[in-house]
Backbone as a ProteinNet text record, in pm:
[ID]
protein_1_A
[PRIMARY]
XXXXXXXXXXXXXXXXXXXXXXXXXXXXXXXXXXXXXXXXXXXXXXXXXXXXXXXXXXXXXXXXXXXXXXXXXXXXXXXXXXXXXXXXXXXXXXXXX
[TERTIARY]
-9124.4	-9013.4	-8887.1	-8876.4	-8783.6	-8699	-8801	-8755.6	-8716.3	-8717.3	-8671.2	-8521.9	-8492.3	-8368.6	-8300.2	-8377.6	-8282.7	-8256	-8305.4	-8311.3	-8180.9	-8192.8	-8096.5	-7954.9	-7991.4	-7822.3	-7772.5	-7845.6	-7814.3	-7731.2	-7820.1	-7785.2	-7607.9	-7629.3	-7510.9	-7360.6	-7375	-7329.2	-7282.7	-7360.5	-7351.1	-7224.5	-7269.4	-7227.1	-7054.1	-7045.1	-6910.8	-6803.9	-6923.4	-6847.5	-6799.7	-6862.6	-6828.9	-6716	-6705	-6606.2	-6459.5	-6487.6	-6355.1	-6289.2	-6371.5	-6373.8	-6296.4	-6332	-6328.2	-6163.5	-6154.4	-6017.8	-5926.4	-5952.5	-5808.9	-5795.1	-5894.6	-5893.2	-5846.8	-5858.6	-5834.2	-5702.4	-5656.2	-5535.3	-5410.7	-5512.5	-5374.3	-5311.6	-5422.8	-5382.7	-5368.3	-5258.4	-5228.6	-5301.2	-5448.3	-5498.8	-5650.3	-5739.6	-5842	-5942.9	-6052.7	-6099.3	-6205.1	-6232.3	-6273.2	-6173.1	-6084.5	-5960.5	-5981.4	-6000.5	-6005.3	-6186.9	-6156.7	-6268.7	-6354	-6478.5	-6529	-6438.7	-6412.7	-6374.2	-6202.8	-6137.6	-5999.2	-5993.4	-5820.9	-5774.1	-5734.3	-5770.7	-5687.6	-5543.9	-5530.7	-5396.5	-5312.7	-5189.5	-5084.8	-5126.4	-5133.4	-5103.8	-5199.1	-5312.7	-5387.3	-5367.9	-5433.4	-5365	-5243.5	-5202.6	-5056	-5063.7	-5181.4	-5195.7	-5142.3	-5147.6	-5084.6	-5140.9	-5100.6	-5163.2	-5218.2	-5075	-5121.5	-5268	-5280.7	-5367.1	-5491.6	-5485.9	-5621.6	-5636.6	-5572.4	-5664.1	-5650.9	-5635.2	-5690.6	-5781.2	-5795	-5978	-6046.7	-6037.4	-6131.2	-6151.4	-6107.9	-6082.6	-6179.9	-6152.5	-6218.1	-6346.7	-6363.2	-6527	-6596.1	-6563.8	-6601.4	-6660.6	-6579.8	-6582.4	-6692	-6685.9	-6797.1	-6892.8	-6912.9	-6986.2	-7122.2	-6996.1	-7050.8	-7042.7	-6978.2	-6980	-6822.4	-6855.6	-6708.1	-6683.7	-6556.1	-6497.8	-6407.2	-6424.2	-6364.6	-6264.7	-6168.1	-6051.2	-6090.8	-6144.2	-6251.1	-6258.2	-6283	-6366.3	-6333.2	-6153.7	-6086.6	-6091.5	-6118.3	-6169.1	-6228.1	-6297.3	-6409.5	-6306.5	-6202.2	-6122.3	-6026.7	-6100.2	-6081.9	-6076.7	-6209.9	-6209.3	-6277.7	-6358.2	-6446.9	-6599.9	-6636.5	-6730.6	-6737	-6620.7	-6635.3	-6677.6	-6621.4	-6653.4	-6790.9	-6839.3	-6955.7	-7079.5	-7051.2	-7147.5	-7112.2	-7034.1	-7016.9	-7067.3	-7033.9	-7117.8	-7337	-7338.3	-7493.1	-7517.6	-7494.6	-7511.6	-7513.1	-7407.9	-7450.2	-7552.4	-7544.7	-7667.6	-7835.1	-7801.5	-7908.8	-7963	-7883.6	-7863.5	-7919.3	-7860.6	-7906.6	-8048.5	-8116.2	-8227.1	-8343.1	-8278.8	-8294.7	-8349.5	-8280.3	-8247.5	-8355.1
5664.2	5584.9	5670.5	5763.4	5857	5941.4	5983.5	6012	5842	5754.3	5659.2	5639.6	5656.5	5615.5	5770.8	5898.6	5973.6	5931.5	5888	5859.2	5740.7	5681.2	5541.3	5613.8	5706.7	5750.4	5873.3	5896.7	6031	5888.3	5828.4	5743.4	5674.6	5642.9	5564	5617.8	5783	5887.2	5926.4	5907.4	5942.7	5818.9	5704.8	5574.7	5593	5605.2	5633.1	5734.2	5837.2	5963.7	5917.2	5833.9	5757	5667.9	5603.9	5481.2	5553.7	5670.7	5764.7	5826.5	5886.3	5956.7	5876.6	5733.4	5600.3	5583.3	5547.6	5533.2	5624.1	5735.1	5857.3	5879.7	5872.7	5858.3	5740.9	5594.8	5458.2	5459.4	5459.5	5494.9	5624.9	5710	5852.5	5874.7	5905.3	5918.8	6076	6105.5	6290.2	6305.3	6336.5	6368.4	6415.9	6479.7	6492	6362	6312.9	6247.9	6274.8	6396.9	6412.4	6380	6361.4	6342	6168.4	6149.4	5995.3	5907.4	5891.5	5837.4	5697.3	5728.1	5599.2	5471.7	5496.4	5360.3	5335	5422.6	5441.4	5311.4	5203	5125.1	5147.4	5048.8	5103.8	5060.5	4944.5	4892.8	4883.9	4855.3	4896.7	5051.3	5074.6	5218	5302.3	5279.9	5364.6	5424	5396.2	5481.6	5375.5	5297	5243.3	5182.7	5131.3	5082.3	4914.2	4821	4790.2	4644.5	4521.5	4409.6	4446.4	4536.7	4578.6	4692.2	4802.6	4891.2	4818	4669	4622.1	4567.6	4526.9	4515	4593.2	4700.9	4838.5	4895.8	4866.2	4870.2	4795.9	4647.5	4575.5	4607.1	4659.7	4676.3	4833.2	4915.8	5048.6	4964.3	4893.7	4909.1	4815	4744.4	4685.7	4823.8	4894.4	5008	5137.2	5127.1	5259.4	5201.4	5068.6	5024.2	4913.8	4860.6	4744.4	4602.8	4611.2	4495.9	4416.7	4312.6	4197.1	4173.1	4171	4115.5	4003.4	3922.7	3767.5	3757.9	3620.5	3671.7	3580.4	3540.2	3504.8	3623.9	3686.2	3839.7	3935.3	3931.7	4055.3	4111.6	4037.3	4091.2	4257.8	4233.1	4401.2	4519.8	4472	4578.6	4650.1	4672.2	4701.9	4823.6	4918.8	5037.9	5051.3	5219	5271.2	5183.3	5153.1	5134.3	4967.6	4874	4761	4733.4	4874.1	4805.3	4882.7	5019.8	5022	4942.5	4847.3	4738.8	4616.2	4588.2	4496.4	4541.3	4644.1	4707.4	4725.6	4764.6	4740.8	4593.1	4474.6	4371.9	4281.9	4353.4	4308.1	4362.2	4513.7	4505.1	4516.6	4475.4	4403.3	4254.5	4179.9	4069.3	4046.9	4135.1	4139.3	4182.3	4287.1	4351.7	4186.8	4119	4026.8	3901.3	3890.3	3779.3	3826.6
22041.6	21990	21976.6	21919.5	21916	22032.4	22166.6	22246.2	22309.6	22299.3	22341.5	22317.4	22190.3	22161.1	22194.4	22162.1	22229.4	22392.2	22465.7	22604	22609.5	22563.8	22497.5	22488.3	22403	22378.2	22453.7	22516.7	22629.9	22730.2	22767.5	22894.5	22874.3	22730.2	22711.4	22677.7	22604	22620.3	22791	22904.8	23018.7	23085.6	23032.4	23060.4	23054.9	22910.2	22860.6	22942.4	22953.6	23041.5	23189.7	23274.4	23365.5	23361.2	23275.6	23205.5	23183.3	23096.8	23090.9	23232.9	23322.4	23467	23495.5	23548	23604.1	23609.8	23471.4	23402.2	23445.2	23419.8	23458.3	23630.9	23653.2	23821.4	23894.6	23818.1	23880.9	23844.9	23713.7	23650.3	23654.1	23744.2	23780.8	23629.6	23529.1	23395.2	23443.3	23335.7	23297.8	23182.1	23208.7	23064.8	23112.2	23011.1	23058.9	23006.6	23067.1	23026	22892.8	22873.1	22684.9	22583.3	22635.3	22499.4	22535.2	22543.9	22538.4	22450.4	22321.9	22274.6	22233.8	22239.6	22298.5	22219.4	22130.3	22043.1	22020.5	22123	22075.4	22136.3	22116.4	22157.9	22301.2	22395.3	22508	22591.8	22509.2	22476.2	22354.8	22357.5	22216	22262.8	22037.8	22012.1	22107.8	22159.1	22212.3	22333.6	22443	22530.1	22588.8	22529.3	22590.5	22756.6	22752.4	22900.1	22890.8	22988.7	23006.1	23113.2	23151.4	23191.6	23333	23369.8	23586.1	23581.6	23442.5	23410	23378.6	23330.2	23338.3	23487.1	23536.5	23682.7	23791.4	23716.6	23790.4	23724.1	23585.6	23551.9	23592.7	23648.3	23684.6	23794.5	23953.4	24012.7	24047.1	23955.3	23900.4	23867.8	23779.7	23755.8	23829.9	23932.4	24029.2	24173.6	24198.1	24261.7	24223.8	24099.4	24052.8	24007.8	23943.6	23884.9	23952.7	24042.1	24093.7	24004.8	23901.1	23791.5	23851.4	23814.9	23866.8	23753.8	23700.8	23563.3	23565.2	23540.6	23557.2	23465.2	23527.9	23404.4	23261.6	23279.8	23093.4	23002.6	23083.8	23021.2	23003	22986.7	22944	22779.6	22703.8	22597.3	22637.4	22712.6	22790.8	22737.8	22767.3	22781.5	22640.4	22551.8	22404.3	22420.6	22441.7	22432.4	22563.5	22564.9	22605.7	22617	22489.4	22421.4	22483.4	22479.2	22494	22674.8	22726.6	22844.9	22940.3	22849	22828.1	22836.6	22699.8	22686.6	22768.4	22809.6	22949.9	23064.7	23096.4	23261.9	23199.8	23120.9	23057.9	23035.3	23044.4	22982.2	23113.3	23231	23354.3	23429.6	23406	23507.7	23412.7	23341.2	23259.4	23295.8	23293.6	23365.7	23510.5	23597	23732.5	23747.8	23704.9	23641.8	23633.8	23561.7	23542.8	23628.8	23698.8	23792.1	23933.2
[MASK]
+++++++++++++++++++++++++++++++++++++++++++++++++++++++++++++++++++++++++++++++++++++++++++++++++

């Protein structure tokens, strides 16, 4: 049980680290991607991105991910963390199917 959830949070830890990469590379951000944390805002005060910067995340996590983000489903795009658990929740889903 224990190595489970460590396994759980290594993976999702790994997840995030992808999600950040993703971002500064899809986005041509000037920054490194550790300074960017899982739960910061990623619009307004946070990293100050922006309506054209979300569909170049969708666009980005369609590309690395393989996940399609519909325009229902921009909520995703909160933090790190929010779109984390969206790319897990799809291919959970697919897993699924």
């Amino acid at each position: 049980m224990k190595e489970e959830l460590f396994r759980q949070a290594k993976e999702r830890e790994e997840l995030c680290g992808r999600v950040k990469e993703m971002m500064v590379e899809q986005l041509d951000l000037e920054m490194d991607p550790g300074f960017i944390t899982n739960d910061q805002p990623i619009f307004g005060r946070g990293l100050e991105l922006d309506s054209i910067d979300a569909l170049e995340l969708a666009v980005g996590i369609y590309d690395k991910f393989g996940v399609s983000v519909t325009d229902d489903n921009t909520t995703i795009f909160s933090s790190v963390n929010t779109i984390s658990d969206y790319i897990e929740k799809q291919k959970k889903e697919e897993e699924e199917e």
